[in-house]
C-alpha positions as CSV (number, residue, x, y, z in Angstrom):
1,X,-240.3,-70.8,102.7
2,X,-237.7,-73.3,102.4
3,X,-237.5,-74.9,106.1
4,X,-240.1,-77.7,105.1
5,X,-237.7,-81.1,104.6
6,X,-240.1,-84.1,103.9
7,X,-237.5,-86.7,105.4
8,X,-239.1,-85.6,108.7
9,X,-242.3,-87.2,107.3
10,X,-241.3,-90.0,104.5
11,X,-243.7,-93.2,105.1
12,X,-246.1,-91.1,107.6
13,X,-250.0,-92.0,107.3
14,X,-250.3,-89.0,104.9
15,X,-248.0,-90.7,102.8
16,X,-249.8,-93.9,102.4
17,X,-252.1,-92.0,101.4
18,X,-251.0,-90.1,98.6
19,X,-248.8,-92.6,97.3
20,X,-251.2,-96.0,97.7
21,X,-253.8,-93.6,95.4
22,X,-250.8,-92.4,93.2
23,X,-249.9,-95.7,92.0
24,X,-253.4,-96.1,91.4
25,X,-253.3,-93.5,89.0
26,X,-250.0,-94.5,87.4
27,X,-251.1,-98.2,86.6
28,X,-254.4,-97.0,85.4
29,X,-252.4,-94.5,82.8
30,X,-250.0,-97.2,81.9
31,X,-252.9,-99.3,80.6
32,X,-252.6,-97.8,77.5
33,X,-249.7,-98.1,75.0
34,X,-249.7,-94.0,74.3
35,X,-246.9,-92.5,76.2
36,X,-248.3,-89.7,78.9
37,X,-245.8,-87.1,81.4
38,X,-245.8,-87.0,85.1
39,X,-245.1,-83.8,86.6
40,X,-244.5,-83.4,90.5
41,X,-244.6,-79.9,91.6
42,X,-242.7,-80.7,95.2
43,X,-240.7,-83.5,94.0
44,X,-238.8,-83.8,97.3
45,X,-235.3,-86.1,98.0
46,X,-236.5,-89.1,95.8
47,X,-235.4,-91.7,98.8
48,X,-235.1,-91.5,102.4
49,X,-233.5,-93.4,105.1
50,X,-236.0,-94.6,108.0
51,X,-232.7,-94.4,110.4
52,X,-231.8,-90.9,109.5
53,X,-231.5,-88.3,112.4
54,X,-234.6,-86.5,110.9
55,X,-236.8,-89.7,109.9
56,X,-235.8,-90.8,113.6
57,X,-237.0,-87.6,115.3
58,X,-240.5,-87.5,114.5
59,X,-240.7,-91.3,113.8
60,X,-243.5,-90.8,112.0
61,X,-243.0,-93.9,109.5
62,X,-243.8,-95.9,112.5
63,X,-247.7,-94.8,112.5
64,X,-247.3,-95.0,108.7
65,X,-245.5,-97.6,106.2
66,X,-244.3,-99.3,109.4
67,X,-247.8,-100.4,110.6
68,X,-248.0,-101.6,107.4
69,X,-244.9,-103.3,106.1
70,X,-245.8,-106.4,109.2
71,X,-249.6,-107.3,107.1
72,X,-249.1,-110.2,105.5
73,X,-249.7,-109.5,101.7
74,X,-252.5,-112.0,101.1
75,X,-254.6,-110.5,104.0
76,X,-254.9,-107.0,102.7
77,X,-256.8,-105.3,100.2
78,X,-254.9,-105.1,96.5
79,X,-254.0,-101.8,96.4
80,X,-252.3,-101.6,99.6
81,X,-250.5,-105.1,98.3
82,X,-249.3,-103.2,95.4
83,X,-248.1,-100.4,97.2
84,X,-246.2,-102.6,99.6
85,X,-244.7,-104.0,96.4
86,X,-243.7,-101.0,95.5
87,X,-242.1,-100.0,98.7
88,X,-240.9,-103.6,99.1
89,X,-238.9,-102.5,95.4
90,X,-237.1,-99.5,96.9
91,X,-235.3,-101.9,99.9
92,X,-232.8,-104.1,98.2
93,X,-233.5,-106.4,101.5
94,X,-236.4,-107.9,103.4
95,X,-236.3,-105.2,106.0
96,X,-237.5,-101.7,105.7
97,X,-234.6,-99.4,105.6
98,X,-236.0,-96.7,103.4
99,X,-238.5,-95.0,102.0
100,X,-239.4,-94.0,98.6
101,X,-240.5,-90.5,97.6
102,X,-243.1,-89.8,94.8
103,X,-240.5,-88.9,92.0
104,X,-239.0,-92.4,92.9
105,X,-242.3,-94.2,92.9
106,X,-243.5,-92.3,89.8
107,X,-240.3,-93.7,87.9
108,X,-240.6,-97.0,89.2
109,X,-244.1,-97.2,87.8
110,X,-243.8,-96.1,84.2
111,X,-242.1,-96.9,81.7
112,X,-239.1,-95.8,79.3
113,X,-241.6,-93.9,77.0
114,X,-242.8,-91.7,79.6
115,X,-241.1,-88.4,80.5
116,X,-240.4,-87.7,84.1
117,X,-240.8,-83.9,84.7
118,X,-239.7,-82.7,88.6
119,X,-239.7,-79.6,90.0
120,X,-237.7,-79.1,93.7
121,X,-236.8,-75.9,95.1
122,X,-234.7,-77.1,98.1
123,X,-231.4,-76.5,97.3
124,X,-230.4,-79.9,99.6
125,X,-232.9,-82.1,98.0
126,X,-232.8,-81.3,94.2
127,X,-229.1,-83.4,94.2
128,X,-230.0,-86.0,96.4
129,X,-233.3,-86.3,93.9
130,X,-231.1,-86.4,90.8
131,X,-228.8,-89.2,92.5
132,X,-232.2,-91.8,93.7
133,X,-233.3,-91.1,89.8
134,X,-229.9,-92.4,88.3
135,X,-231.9,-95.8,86.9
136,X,-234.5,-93.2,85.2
137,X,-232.3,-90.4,84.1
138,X,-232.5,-90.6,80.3
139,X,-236.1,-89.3,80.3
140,X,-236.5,-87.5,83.7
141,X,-235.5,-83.5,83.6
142,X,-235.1,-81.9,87.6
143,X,-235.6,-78.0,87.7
144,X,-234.7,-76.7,90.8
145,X,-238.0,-73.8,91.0
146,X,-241.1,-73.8,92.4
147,X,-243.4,-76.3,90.9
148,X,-246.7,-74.3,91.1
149,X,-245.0,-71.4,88.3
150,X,-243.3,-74.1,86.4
151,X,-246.4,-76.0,85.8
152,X,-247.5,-73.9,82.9
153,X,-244.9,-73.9,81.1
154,X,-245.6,-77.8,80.6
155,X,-249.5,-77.9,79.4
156,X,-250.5,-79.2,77.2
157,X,-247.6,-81.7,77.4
158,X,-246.8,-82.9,73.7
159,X,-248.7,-86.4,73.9
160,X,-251.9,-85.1,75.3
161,X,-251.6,-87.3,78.2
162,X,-250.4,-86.2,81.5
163,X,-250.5,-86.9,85.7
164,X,-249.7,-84.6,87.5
165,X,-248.8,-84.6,91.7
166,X,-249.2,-81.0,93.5
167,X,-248.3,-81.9,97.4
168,X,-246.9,-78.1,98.7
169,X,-245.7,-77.9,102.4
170,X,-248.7,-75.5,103.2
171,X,-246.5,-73.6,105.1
172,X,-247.1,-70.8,103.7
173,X,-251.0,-69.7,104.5
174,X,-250.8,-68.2,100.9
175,X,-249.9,-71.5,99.7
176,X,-253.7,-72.9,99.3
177,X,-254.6,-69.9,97.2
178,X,-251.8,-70.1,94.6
179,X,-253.2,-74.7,94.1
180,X,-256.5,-73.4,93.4
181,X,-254.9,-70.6,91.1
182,X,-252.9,-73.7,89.5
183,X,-255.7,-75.9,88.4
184,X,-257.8,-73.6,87.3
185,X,-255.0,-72.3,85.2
186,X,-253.7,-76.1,84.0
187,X,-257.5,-77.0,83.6
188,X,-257.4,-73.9,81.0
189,X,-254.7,-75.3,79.0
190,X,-255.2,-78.7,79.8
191,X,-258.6,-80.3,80.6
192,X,-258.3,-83.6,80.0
193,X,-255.1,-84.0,82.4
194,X,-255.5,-86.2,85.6
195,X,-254.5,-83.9,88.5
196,X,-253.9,-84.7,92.2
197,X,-253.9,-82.2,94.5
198,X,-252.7,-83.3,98.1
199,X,-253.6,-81.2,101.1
200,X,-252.6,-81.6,105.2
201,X,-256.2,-81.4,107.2
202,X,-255.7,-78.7,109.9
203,X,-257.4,-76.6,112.2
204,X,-256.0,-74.0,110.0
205,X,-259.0,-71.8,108.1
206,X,-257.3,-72.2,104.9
207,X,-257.1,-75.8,105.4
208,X,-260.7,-76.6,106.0
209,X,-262.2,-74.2,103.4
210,X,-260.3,-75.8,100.3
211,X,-262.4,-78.8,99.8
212,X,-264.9,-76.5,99.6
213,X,-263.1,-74.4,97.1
214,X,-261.7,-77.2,95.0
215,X,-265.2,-78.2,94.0
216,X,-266.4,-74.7,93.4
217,X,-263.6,-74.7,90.0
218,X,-266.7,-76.9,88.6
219,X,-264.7,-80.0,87.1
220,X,-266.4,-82.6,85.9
221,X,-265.0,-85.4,87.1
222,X,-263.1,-85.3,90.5
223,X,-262.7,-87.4,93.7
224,X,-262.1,-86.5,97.1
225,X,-260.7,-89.0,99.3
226,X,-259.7,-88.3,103.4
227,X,-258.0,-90.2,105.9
228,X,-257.5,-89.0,109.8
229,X,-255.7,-90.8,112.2
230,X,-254.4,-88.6,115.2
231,X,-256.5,-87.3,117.7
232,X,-256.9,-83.3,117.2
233,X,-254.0,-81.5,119.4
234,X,-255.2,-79.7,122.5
235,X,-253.4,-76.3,121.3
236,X,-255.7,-76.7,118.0
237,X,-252.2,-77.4,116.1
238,X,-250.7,-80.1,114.1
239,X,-252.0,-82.6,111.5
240,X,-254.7,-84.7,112.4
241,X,-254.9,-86.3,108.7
242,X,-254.6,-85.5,104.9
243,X,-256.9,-85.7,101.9
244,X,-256.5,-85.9,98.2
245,X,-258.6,-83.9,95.4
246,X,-258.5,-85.7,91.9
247,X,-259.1,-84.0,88.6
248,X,-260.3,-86.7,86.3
249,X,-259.6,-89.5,88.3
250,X,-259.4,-93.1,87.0
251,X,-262.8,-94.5,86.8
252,X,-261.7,-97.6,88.3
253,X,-260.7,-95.2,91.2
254,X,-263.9,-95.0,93.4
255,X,-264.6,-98.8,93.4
256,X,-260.8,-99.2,94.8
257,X,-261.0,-97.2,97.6
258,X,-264.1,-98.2,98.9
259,X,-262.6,-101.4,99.3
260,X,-259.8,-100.3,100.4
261,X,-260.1,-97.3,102.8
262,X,-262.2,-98.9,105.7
263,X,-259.1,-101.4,106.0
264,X,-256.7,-98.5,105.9
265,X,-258.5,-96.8,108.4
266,X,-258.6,-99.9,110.7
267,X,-255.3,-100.0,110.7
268,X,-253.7,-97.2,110.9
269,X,-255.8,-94.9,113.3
270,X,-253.9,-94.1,116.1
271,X,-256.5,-92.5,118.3
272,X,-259.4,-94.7,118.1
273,X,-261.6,-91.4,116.7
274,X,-260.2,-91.4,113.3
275,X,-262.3,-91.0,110.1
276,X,-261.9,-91.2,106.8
277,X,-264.3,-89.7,103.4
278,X,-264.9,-90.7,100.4
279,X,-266.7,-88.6,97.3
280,X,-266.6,-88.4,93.8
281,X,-268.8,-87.3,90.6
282,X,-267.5,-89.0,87.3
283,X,-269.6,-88.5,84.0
């Protein structure tokens, strides 16, 4: 399906999220000199304007990035300081005007030696993500396809070093079938690669059986990190909150977020019976 258009929900609570843990993972793999690829399956617009007609309709930066972008930095845990730099980075003034998507954030947070690889299959977004990467073009490559296919095509990546971001619309029901298929296919040809799956939690079946089916692939080392913050809708529908599976997540990683998560969930839960997790098994 091609109706999904994330400028409805740039800077939502599901978004902190992903990309507070994301540049996580990206700092953590720029610790070392050795150059590494990031591949994002859904890449998305690259940037998106808060006072757009879609970002306005659903307003869902508000619960989100908005709650947060009024903390004053040296009163909140250090990786929701750094991603408020980072957000801070993609508005050129002190107010909050836009929002950055993962290709943008993953650009901004690596370096000239390491190749940008995005996949986009909106045929809308894949120009407007080529036009927010202008300052990163030399090493980024856009391919307007479905991520999950193209994926294989790219382990092993050449330097042995790779992060990779799989955050599909879910639309689809078949959608959480073909992820699992993808990491146990990239785990194949790639073990050592840090993966990170994101997933929308939802009344949905499909939904609350893939946690359970993430840890039956039998990696390693994973982490598994939740965060709900709307009440669950009477009709059984919509999004109460979103979770993250890792695939050799930083070790650092656990340590951060239990700092960190009991702060996010403070402020952010809308409903007063939000909840977050937190597991992980690192050898």
């Amino acid at each position: 399906m091609l109706s999904y258009r994330h400028a409805f929900h740039a800077g939502s609570p599901a978004d902190v999220l992903k990309h507070l843990v994301w540049i996580q993972v990206l700092d953590y793999m720029t610790r070392k000199d050795k150059a590494f690829m990031v591949v994002d399956t859904h890449a998305g617009a690259g940037m998106y304007l808060l006072s757009s007609t879609m970002a306005q309709k659903t307003a869902e930066w508000a619960t989100g990035i908005g709650k947060l972008w009024v903390q004053p930095l040296n009163e909140i845990p250090e990786a929701v300081a750094r991603y408020r730099t980072v957000i801070a980075d993609a508005n050129p003034g002190k107010a909050l005007t836009q929002y950055p998507g993962s290709p943008w954030i993953s650009a901004h947070c690596t370096r000239d030696i390491d190749p940008l690889r995005f996949f986009e299959l909106h045929s809308s977004d894949a120009p407007l993500l080529a036009q927010a990467l202008r300052f990163a073009q030399k090493r980024t490559q856009i391919t307007q396809a479905d991520g999950l296919a193209g994926l294989k095509a790219l382990m092993p990546p050449p330097a042995r070093r790779a992060a990779v971001l799989i955050d599909p619309a879910y639309e689809d029901k078949t959608d959480y079938g073909k992820v699992i298929q993808t990491l146990r296919d990239a785990q194949q040809r790639f073990a050592t690669g840090t993966y990170v799956l994101w997933y929308p939690e939802l009344a949905r079946r499909e939904s609350v059986e893939l946690p359970e089916r993430l840890l039956k692939l039998g990696v390693p080392n994973w982490l598994h990190v939740t965060l709900s913050t709307q009440p669950p809708a009477t009709d059984g529908l919509g999004m109460t909150g979103s979770g993250l599976f890792i695939i050799n997540p930083p070790w650092t990683l656990p340590a951060t977020l239990e700092e960190t998560m009991p702060w996010l969930l403070k402020a952010l839960d809308e409903s007063g019976q939000g909840d977050y997790t937190l597991d992980w098994q690192i050898n």
